[in-house]
C-alpha positions in Angstrom: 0.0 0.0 0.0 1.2 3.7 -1.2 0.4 6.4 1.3 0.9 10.2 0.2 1.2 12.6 2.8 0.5 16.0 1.5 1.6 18.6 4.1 0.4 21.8 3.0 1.2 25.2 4.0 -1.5 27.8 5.7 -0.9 31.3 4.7 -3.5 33.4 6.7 -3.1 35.9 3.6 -4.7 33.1 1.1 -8.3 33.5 0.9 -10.1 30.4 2.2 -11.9 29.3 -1.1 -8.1 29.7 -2.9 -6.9 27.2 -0.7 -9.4 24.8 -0.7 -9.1 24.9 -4.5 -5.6 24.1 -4.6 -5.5 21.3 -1.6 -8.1 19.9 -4.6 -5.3 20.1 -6.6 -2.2 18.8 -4.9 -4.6 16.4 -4.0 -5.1 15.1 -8.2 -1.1 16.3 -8.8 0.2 14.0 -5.9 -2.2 10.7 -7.0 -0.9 11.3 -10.5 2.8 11.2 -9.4 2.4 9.3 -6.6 -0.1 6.5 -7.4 -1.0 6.3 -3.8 -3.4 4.3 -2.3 -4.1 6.8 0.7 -3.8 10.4 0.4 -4.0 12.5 3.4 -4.0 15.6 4.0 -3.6 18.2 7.7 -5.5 19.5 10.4 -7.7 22.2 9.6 -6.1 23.4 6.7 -8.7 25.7 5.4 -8.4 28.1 8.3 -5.2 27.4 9.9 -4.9 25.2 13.6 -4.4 28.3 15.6 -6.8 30.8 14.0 -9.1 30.6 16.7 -10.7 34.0 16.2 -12.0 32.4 12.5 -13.2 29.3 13.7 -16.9 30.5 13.8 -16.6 31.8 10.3 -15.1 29.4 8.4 -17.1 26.3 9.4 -19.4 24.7 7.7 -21.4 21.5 7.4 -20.1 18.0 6.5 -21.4 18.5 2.9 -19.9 22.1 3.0 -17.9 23.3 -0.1 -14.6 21.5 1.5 -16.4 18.2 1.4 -17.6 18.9 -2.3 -14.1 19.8 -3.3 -12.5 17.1 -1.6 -15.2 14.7 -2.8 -15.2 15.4 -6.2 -11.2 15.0 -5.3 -11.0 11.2 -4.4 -14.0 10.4 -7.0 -11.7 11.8 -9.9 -8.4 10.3 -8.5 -10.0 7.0 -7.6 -8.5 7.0 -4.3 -9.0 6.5 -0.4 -8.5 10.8 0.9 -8.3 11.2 4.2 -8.9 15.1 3.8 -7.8 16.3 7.5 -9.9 18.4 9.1 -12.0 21.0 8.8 -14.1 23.1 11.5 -17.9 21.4 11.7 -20.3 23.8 12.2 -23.5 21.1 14.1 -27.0 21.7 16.0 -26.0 23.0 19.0 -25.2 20.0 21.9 -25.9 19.6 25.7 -23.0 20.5 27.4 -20.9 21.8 24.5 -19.9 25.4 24.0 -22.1 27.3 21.5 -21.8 29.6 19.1 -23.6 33.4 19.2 -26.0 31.5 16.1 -26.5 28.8 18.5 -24.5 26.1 16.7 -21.3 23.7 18.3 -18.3 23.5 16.3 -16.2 20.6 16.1 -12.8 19.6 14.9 -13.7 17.0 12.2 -12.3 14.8 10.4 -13.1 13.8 6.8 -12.6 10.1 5.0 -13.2 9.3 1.3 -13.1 6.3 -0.4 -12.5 6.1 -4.2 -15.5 6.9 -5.2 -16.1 10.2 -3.4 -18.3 8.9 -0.8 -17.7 10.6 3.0 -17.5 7.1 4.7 -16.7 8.4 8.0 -15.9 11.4 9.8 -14.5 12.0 13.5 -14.7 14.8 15.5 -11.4 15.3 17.6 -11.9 14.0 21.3 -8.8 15.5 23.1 -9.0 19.6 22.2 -6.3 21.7 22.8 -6.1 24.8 24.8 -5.9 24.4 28.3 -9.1 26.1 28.7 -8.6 28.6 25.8 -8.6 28.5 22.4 -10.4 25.2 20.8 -10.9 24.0 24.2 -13.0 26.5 24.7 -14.8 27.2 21.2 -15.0 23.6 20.0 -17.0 20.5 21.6 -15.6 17.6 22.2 -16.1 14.1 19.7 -16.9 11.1 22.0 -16.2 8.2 19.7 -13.1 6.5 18.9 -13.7 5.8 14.7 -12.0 3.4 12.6 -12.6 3.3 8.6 -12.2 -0.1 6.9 -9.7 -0.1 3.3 -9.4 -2.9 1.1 -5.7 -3.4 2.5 -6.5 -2.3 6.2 -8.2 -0.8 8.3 -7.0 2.4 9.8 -7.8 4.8 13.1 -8.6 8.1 13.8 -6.9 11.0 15.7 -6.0 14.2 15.4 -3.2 16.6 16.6 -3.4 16.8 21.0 -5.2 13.0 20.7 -0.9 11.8 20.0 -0.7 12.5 23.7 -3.5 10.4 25.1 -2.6 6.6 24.6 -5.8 5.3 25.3 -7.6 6.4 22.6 -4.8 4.1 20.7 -5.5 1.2 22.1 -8.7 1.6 21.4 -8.8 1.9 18.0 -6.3 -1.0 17.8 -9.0 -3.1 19.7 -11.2 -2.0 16.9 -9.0 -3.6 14.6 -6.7 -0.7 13.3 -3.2 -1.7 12.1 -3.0 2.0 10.8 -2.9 5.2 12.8 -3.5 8.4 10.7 -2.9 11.8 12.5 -3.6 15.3 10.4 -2.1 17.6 13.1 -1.3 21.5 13.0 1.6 20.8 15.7 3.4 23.8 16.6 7.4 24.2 15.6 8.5 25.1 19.4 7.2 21.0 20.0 8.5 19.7 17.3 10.3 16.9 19.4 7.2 15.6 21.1 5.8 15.6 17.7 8.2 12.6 16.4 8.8 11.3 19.7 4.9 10.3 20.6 4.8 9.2 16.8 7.4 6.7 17.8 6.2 5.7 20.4 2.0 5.5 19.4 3.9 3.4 16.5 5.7 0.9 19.2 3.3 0.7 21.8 0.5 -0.2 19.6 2.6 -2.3 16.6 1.3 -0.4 14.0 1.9 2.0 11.1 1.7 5.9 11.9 0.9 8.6 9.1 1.3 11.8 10.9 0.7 14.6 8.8 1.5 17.9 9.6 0.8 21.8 8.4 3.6 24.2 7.4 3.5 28.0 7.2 2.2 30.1 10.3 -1.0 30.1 11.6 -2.4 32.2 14.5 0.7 33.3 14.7 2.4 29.9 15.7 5.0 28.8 13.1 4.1 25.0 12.2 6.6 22.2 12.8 5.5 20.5 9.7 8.0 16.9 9.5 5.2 14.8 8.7 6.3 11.0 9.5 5.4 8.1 8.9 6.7 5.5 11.4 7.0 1.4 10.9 5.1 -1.0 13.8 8.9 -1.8 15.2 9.5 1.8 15.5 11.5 2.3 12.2 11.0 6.0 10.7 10.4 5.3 7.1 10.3 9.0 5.8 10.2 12.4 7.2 9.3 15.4 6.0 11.1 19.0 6.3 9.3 21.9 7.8 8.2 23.8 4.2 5.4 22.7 2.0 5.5 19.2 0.3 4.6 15.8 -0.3 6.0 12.3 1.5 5.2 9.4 0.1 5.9 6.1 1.5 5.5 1.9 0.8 3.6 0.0 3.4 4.4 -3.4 3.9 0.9 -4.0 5.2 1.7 -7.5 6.5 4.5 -6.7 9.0 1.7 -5.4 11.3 0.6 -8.6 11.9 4.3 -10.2 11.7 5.6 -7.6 14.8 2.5 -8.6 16.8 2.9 -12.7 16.2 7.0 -12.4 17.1 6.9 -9.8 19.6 3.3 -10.1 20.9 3.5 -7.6 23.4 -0.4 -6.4 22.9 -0.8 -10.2 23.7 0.5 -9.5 27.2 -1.1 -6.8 28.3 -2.9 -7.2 32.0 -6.6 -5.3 31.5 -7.7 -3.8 34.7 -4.7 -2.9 36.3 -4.3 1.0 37.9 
């Protein structure tokens, strides 16, 4: 399996609809160089990770002119897009924070298959803030999602969720031998950033696409280095900190090869605090 990762750059002086546009068409250039199976794009990429004060006006639904771009995307490429994240304007919910319209926003995640369907979508469960920013603007997703491929099937998360193991293991309960993470993790973290990817990667014995953002957004310069990470740990390609496009080959079957000779999810003791 051929997994693109585009890592795309957010200029807060490109209009929203002019990047949306051309994350349509990196999206068609990279499948026509790349071939890849799996393309997948970063976190909230149409508005930047740390533009808080444009959350409320750039969302939109799940059918919203990012889906239909995106959409008509995969359909024309023939491929599996995960399309990062966009920010979900939803009926307001109990206990969520709420907008002056009386909507909730979320941090959501988009999945198309190769015909241009939205098979799944998640809405980020661990938001980022420390009671500001998306913490405070954005509800919170409750469901750990996994999305079925042909090849394998793959798990959910998204930026802050790298720090929270448990959501791993769940999704690896589920059946995921592939993690994908669209993240806009700031440059000044850029360690944790590879070091958690390494070690989501070796704790759960599976493949790790983390894809980053470049540029500046909010004013927080992006660390970009998107990675993708082997089940024993191995780096297999890393990205710099500008705009561009890693590509990788999966060897899907080492997944289950790590977990038979080192079967170390086998072992684990359930109920233990």
């Amino acid at each position: 399996m051929r997994a693109s990762l585009i890592q795309m750059g957010v200029d807060p002086d490109e209009p929203v609809d002019s990047r949306r546009e051309r994350a349509a068409t990196l999206v068609r250039d990279t499948h026509r160089q790349t071939g890849a199976d799996l393309l997948v794009l970063p976190e909230l990429w149409t508005v930047g990770a740390f533009a808080h004060q444009e959350f409320a006006s750039a969302a939109e639904a799940l059918d919203g002119p990012t889906a239909q771009a995106l959409s008509a995307a995969a359909r024309e490429c023939g491929t599996w897009l995960h399309a990062g994240s966009i920010v979900e304007r939803a009926p307001a919910a109990e206990g969520q924070p709420t907008t002056d319209d009386g909507s909730t926003l979320y941090n959501t995640s988009l999945v198309f298959d190769p015909s241009g369907t939205l098979v799944r979508s998640y809405r980020k469960i661990h938001r980022f803030g420390f009671d500001q920013g998306e913490a405070v603007l954005m509800g919170a997703g409750t469901e750990p999602v996994t999305v079925a491929l042909p090849e394998a099937t793959i798990g959910l998360a998204t930026c802050y969720d790298l720090r929270f193991p448990e959501l791993f293991r769940l999704l690896v309960d589920a059946g995921a031998g592939l993690l994908v993470i669209p993240a806009g993790w700031p440059e000044r973290r850029r360690e944790h950033w590879t070091l958690l990817a390494r070690a989501r990667a070796v704790e759960n014995q599976a493949y790790v696409l983390a894809c980053g953002s470049a540029g500046t957004t909010g004013g927080v310069p992006q660390a970009g280095h998107s990675i993708v990470v082997d089940p024993w740990g191995e780096v297999l390609g890393e990205a710099g900190p500008e705009e561009s496009v890693l590509t990788v080959d999966l060897d899907l079957p080492k997944v289950a090869a790590v977990r038979k000779d080192f079967p170390a999810l086998r072992d684990r003791v359930l109920g233990v605090r």
